[in-house]
LODREN-694266 format. One record per atom (N, C-alpha, C, O): x, y, z; atom name. Coordinates in steps of 0.2 Angstrom, whole numbers. Example, Ala and Ser with C-alpha at 12.3 -4.5 7.8 and 13.67 -1.06 7.14 Angstrom:
<nodes>
x 66	y -28	z 39	atom N
x 62	y -22	z 39	atom CA
x 66	y -16	z 39	atom C
x 71	y -17	z 42	atom O
x 64	y -11	z 35	atom N
x 68	y -5	z 36	atom CA
x 64	y 0	z 39	atom C
x 67	y 6	z 40	atom O
</nodes>
This chain:
<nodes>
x -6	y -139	z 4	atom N
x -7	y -140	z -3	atom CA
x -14	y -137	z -5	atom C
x -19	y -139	z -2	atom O
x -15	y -134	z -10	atom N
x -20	y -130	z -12	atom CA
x -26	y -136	z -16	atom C
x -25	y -141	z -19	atom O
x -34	y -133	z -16	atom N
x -37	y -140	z -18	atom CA
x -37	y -139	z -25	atom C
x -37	y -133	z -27	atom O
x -37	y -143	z -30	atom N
x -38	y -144	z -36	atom CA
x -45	y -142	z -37	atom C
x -49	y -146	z -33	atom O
x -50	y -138	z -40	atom N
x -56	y -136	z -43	atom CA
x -56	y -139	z -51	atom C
x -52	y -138	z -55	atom O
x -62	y -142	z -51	atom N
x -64	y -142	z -55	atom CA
x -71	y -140	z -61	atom C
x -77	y -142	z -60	atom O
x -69	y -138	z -65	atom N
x -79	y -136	z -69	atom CA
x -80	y -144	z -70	atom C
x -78	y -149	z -71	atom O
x -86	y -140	z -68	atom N
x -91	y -146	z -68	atom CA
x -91	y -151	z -62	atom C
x -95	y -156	z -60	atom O
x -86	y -149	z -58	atom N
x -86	y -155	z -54	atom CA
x -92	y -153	z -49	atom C
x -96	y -148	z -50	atom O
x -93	y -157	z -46	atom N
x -100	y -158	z -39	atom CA
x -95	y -159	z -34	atom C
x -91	y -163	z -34	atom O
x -97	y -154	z -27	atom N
x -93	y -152	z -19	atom CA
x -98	y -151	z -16	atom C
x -103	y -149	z -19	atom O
x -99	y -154	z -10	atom N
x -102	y -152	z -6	atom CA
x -101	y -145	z -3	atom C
x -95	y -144	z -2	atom O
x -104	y -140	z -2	atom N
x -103	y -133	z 0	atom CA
x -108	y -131	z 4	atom C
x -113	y -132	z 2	atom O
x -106	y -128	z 10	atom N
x -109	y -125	z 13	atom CA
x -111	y -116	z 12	atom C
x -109	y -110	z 12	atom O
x -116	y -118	z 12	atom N
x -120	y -111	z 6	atom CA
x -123	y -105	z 14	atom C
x -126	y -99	z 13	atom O
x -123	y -107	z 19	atom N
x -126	y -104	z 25	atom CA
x -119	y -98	z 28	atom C
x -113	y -101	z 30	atom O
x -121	y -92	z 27	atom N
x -129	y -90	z 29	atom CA
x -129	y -88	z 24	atom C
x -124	y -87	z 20	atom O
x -137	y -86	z 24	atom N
x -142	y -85	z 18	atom CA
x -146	y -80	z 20	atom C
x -149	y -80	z 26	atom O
x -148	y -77	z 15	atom N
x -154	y -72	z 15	atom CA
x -158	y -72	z 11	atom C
x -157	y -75	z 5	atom O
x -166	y -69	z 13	atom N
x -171	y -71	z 9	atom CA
x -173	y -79	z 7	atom C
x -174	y -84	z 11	atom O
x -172	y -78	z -1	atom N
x -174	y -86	z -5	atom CA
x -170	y -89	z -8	atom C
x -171	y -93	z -13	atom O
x -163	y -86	z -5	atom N
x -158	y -91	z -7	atom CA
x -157	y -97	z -5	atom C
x -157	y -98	z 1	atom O
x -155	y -103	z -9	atom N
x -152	y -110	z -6	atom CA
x -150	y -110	z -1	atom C
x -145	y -106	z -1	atom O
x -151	y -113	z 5	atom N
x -146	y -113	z 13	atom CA
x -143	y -122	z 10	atom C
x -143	y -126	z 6	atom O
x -141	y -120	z 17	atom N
x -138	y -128	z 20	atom CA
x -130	y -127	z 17	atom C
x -127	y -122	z 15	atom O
x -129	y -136	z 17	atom N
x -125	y -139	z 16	atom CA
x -128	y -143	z 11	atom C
x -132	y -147	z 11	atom O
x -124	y -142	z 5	atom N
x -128	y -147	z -3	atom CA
x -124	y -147	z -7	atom C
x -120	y -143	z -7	atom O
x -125	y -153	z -12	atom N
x -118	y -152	z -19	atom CA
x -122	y -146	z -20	atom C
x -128	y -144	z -19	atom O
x -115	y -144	z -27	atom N
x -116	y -138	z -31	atom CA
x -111	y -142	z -35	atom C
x -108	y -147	z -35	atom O
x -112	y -138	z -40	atom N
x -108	y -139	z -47	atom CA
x -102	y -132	z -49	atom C
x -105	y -126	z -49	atom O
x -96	y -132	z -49	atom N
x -94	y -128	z -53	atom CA
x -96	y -127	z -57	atom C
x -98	y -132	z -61	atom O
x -96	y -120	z -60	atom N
x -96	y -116	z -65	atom CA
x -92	y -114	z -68	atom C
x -92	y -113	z -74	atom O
x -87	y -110	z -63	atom N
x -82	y -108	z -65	atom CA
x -77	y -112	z -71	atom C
x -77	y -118	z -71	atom O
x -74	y -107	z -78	atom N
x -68	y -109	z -79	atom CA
x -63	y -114	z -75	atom C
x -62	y -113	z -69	atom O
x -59	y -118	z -79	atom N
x -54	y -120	z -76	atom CA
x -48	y -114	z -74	atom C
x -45	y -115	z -68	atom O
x -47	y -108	z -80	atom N
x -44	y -105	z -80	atom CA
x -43	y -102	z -75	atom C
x -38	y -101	z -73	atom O
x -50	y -100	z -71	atom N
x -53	y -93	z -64	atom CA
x -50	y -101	z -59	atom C
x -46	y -100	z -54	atom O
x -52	y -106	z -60	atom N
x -51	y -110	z -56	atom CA
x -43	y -110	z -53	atom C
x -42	y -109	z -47	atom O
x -38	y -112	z -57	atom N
x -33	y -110	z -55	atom CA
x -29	y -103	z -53	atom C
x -23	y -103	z -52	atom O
x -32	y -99	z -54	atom N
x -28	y -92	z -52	atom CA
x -34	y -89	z -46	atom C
x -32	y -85	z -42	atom O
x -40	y -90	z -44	atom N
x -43	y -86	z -40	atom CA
x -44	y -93	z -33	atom C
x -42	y -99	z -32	atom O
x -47	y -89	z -28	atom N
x -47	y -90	z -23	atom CA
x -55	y -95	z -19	atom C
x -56	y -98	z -14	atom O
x -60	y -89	z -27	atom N
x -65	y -90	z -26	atom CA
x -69	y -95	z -33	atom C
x -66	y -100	z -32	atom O
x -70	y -95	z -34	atom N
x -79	y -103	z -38	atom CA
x -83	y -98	z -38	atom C
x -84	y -94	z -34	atom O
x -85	y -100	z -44	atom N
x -93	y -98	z -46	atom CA
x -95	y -106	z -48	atom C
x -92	y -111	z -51	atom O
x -103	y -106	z -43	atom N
x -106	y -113	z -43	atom CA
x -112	y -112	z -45	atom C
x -114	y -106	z -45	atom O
x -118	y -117	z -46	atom N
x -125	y -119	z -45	atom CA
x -125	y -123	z -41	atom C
x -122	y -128	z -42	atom O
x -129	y -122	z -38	atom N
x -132	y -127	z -31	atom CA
x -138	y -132	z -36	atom C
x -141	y -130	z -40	atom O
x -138	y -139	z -33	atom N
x -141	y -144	z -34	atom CA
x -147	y -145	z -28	atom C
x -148	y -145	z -22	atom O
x -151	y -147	z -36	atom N
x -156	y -149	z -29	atom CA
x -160	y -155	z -31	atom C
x -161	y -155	z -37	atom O
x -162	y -159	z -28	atom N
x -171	y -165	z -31	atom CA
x -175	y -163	z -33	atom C
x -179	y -164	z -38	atom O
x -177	y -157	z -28	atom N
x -185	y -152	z -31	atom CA
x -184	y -152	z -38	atom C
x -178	y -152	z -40	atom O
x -189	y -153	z -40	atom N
x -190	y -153	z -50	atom CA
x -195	y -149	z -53	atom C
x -201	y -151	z -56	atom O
x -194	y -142	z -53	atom N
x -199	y -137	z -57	atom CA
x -198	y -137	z -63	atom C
x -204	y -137	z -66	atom O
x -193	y -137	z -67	atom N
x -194	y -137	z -74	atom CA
x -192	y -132	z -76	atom C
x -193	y -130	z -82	atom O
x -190	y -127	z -71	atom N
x -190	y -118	z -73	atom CA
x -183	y -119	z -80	atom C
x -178	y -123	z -80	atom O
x -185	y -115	z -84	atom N
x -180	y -114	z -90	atom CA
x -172	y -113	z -88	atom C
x -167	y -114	z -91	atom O
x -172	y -110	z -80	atom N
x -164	y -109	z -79	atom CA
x -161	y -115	z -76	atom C
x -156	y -115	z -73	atom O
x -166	y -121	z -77	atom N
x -162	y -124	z -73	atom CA
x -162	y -132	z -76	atom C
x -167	y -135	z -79	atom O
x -155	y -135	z -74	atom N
x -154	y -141	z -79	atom CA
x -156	y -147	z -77	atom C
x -154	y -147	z -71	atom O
x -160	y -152	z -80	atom N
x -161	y -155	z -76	atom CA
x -155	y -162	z -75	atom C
x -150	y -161	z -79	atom O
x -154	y -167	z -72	atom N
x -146	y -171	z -74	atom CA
x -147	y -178	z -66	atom C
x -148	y -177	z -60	atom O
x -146	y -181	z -69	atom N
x -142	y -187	z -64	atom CA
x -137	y -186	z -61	atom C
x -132	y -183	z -64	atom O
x -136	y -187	z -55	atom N
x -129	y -187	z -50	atom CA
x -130	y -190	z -45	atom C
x -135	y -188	z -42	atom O
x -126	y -198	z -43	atom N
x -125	y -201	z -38	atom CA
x -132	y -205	z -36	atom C
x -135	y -206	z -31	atom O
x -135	y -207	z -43	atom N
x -142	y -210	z -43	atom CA
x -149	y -206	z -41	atom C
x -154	y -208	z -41	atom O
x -148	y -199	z -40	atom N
x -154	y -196	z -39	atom CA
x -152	y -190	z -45	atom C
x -147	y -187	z -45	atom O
x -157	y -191	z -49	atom N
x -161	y -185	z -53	atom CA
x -163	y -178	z -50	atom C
x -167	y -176	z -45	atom O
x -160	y -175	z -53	atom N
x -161	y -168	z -49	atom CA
x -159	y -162	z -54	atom C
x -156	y -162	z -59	atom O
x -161	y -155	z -52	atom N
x -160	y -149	z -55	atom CA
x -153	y -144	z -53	atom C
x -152	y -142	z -47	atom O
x -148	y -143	z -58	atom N
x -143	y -139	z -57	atom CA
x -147	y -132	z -56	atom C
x -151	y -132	z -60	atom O
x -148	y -128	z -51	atom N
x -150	y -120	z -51	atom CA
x -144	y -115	z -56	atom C
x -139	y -114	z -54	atom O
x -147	y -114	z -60	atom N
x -143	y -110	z -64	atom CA
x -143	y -104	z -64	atom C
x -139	y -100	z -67	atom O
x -153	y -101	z -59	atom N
x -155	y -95	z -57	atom CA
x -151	y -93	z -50	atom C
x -153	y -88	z -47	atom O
x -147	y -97	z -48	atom N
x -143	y -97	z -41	atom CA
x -136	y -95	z -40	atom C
x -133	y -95	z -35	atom O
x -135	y -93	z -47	atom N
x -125	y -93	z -47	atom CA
x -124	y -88	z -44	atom C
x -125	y -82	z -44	atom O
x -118	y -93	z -37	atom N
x -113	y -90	z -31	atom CA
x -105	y -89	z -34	atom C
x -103	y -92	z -39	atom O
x -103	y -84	z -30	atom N
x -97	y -84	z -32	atom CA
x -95	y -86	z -23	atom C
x -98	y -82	z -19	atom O
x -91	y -91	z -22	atom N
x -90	y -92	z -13	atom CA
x -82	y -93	z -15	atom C
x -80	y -94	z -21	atom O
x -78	y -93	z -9	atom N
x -74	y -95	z -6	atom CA
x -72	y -103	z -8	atom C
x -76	y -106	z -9	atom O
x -67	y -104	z -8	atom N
x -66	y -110	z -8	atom CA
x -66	y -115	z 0	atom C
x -66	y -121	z 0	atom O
x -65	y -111	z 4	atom N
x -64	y -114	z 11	atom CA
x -74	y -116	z 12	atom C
x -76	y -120	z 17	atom O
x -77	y -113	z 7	atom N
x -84	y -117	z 8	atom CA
x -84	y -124	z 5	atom C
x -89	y -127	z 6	atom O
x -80	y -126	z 1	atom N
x -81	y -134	z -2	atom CA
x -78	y -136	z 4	atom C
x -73	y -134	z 7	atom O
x -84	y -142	z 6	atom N
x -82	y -147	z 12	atom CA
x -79	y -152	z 8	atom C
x -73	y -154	z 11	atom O
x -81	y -156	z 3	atom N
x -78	y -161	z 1	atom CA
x -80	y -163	z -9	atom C
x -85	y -160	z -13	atom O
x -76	y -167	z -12	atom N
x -79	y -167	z -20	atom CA
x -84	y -175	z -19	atom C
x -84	y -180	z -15	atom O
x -87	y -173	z -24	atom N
x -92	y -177	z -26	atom CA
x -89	y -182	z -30	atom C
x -87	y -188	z -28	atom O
x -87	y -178	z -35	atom N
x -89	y -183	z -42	atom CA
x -90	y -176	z -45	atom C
x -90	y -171	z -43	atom O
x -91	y -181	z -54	atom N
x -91	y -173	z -60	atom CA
x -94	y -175	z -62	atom C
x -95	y -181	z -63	atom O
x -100	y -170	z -66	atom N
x -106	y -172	z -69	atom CA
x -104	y -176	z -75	atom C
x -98	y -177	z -77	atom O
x -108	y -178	z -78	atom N
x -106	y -182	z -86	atom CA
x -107	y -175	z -92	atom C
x -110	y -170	z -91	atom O
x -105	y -178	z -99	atom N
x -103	y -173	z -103	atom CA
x -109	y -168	z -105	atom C
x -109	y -162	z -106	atom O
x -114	y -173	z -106	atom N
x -121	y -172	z -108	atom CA
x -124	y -165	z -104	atom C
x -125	y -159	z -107	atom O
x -125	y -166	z -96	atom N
x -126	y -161	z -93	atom CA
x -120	y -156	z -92	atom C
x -122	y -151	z -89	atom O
x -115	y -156	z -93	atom N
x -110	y -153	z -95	atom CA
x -113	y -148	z -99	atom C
x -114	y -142	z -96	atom O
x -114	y -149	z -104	atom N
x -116	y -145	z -112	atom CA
x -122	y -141	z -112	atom C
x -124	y -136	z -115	atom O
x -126	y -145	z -108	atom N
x -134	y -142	z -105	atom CA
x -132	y -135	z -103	atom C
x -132	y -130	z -106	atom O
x -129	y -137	z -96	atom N
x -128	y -131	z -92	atom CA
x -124	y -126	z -97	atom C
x -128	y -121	z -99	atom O
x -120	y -126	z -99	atom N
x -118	y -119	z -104	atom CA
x -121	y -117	z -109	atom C
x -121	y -112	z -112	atom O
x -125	y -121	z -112	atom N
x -131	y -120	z -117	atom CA
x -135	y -116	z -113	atom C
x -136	y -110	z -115	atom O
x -138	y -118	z -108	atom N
x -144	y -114	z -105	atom CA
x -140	y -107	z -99	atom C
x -144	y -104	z -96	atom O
x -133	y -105	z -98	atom N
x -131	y -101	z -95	atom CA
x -129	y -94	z -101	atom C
x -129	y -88	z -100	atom O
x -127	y -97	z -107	atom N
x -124	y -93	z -113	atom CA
x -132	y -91	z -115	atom C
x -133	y -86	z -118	atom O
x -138	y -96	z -113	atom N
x -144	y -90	z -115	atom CA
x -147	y -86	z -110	atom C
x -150	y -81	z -112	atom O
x -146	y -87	z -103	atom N
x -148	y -83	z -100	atom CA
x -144	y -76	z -98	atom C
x -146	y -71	z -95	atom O
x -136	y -75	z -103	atom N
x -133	y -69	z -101	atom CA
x -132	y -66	z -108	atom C
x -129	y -61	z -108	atom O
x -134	y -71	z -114	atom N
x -136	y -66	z -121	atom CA
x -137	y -60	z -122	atom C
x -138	y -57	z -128	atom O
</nodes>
């Protein structure tokens, strides 16, 4: 049975290997992706999550699972779906609206 993706949802994903000053590990990430890509592709586009809290303009800030943290919106993966280890949870609508507010300015 094939996994159910969801926008917006939060997965644990394994993001390694990594070059340079990209995100490593294993971390939630948030979909990105439409639902639409979501059920016909094989692949996700995500932002990885982090606690670090710079404030940089690309990146949202949002509550998830009691810790406060920043979506990286300077970070968008397109990965495989065999990288989601497991689902989180989904963000709320609020940060929902953020993140596409601030991704439709940064590709204006």
């Amino acid at each position: 049975m094939a996994v159910v993706v969801e926008r917006f949802g939060v997965y644990l994903v394994s993001l390694d290997p990594t070059v340079g000053h990209e995100i490593s590990k294993t971390r939630p990430c948030v979909v990105i992706s439409p639902d639409e890509l979501n059920r016909q592709l094989r692949t996700v586009i995500i932002a990885p999550r982090t606690t670090a809290r710079h404030g940089y303009p690309t990146r949202v800030t949002c509550r998830f699972a009691r810790k406060v943290g920043e979506v990286v919106l300077d970070q968008l993966r397109t990965v495989d779906r065999a990288r989601l280890v497991k689902r989180l949870g989904t963000l709320d609508s609020k940060a929902a609206a953020n993140i596409l507010k601030v991704v439709q300015e940064m590709f204006a």
